[in-house]
N, C-alpha and C positions, 0 to 999 in steps of 0.2 A: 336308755340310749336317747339321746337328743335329735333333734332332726337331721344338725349338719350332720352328726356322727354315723346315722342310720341311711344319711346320702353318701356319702363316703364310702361305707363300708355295701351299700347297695351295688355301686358304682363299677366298685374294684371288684365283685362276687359277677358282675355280668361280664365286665371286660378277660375276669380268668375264665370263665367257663366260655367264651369266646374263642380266647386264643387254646383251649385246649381241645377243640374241635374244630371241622371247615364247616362244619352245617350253621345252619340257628338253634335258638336255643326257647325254653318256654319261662316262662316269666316267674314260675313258681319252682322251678332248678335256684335260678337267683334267689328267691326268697326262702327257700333250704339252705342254701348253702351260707346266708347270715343267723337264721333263726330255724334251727333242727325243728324243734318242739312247736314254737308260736307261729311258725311260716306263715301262714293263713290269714294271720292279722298283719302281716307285711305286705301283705298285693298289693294294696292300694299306695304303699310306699315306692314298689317297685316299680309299678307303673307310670307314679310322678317322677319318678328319677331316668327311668327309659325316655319318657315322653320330652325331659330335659337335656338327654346325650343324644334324642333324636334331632331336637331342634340345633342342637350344636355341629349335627352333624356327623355324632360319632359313632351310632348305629343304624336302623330303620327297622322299623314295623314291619311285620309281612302277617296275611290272611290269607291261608289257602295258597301260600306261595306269591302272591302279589303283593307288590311295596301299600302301604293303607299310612294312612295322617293318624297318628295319635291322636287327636281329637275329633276324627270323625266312626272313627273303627270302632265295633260290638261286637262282643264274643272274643273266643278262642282267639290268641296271635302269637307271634313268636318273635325273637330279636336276632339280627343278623350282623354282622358286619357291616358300613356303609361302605358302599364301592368308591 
């Protein structure tokens, strides 16, 4: 899978698992739901692709239930809808 292809397909796997719930959601639901088996070597995919629909606007980061910057945040986080 190519970069664009694997942004694409990252993309559209955060924005369904989104709309199929009102909560947030964890960064490795996403990265199952493109790659069953390899998920694990996707994180670091899903997180450039979050960190890009955050700066767009079209979700946000949350830590512990608080909005956090994608590039300041460690550890644990999760993706929500942006209000």
């Amino acid at each position: 899978m190519d970069e664009a292809t694997e942004d694409a397909a990252i993309q559209q796997a955060i924005l369904q698992l989104l709309g199929e719930r009102r909560g947030s959601i964890c960064p490795s639901e996403a990265a199952r739901l493109v790659d069953p088996v390899g998920w694990r070597q996707r994180m670091d995919a899903v997180r450039a692709t979050a960190a890009r629909m955050a700066a767009e606007g079209t979700i946000r980061w949350t830590q512990r239930g608080e909005p956090q910057s994608p590039d300041a945040v460690r550890g644990p986080v999760r993706f929500e809808r942006a209000p």
